[in-house]
Structure formats: C-alpha cells, structure tokens
C-alpha positions, 0 to 999 in steps of 0.5 A: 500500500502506497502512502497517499500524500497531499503537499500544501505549499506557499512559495517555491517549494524547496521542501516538494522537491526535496520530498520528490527527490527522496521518493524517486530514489526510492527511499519513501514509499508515497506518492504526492497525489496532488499539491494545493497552495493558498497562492496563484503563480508559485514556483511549488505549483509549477514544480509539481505541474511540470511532473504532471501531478495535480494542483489546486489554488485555493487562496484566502481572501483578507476579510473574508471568512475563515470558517468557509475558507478551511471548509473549501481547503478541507473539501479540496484536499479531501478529492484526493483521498490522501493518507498524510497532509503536509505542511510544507512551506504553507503559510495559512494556518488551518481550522477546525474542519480541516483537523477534524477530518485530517487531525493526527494525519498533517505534519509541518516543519518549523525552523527552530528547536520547538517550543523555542522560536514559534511563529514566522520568524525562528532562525531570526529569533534564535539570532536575536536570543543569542542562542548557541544551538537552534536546529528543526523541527518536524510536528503534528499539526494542532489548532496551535501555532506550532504547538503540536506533538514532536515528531522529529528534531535536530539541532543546528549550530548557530556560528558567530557569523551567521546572519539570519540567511546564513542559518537559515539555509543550514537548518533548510537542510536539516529540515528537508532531511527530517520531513523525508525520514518523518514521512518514510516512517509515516508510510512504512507505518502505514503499510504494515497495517491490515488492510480492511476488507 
C-alpha cells in the first residue's frame, strides 16, 4: 500500500522537491497525489505541474471568512483521498474542519528547536536570543501555532557569523532531511497495517 500524500505549499517549494527527490530514489514509499497552495503563480505549483501531478489554488481572501475558507481547503484536499497532509512551506494556518477530518494525519516543519522560536520568524529569533544551538523541527499539526506533538528534531549550530540567511539555509537542510525520514516512517507505518476488507 502506497502512502497517499497531499503537499500544501506557499512559495517555491524547496521542501516538494526535496520530498520528490527522496521518493524517486526510492527511499519513501508515497506518492504526492496532488499539491494545493493558498497562492496563484508559485514556483511549488509549477514544480509539481511540470511532473504532471495535480494542483489546486485555493487562496484566502483578507476579510473574508475563515470558517468557509478551511471548509473549501478541507473539501479540496479531501478529492484526493490522501493518507498524510503536509505542511510544507504553507503559510495559512488551518481550522477546525480541516483537523477534524485530517487531525493526527498533517505534519509541518518549523525552523527552530520547538517550543523555542514559534511563529514566522525562528532562525531570526534564535539570532536575536543569542542562542548557541537552534536546529528543526518536524510536528503534528494542532489548532496551535506550532504547538503540536514532536515528531522529529535536530539541532543546528548557530556560528558567530551567521546572519539570519546564513542559518537559515543550514537548518533548510536539516529540515528537508527530517520531513523525508518523518514521512518514510509515516508510510512504512502505514503499510504494515491490515488492510480492511
């Protein structure tokens, strides 16, 4: 059985590729099924456009309502039947809808050793508090700001030069390697479930 996985990205999405790259290898038996976005004319749709896999846009317009907003994303993801959600570069939080149906199944990254540095601005954050180590973080997904279950952490070294860039690009790396390893051992969990009749 197959690991059905739906990406939700923002920007380029470094971390679909990464994730891409790993499952071609071979090292994680999935498949991303479709790849969603909270914005148009990303270089993370294109990615996964270019591979033919389906995508969806889905943004959220300011003023509007959020309730409404998470049903449609929920409804959206839902299509494609997938057995993990993740969170990868997703700049929207998500609602009650959406954890009701995929809660304990949606993953995010973070790039900080939570809880240190939640919220949008971890590397510069741990930069300002004059940390020695900061590093990454892959979690579950809970109607928090990055406040669910650990799932897998690294430490980074934060180096008397470093500028927020700088050690952000090194816990970029960490983090890509973390979100894989999680995802593989999500899939290899899922496959060595009976199946239901």
């Amino acid at each position: 059985m197959t690991c059905r996985v739906v990406v939700l990205v923002s920007g380029s999405g470094t971390l679909l590729a990464a994730l891409l790259e790993a499952i071609d290898a071979g090292e994680v038996p999935a498949a991303v099924v479709a790849v969603g976005a909270d914005r148009t004319g990303i270089e993370g749709l294109a990615r996964a456009e270019r591979r033919g896999i389906p995508t969806f846009s889905h943004p959220y317009v300011k003023g509007s309502d959020r309730a409404v907003w998470d049903a449609e994303l929920t409804r959206r993801v839902a299509e494609h039947d997938p057995d993990l959600v993740v969170s990868a570069g997703f700049m929207k939080l998500v609602g009650g809808t959406f954890l009701a149906r995929f809660g304990g199944r949606m993953i995010n990254t973070h790039p900080a050793l939570l809880p240190a540095f939640p919220g949008m601005h971890g590397p510069r954050d741990a930069l300002a508090a004059g940390v020695k180590v900061t590093g990454a973080t892959v979690f579950q997904v809970d109607a928090g700001v990055d406040t669910g279950r650990i799932l897998a952490q690294e430490a980074v070294r934060v180096l008397p030069d470093d500028t927020v860039e700088s050690l952000h690009e090194r816990i970029k790396v960490v983090e890509r390697r973390l979100l894989i390893d999680t995802v593989t051992d999500f899939a290899s969990n899922l496959r060595e479930q009976p199946e239901e009749n």
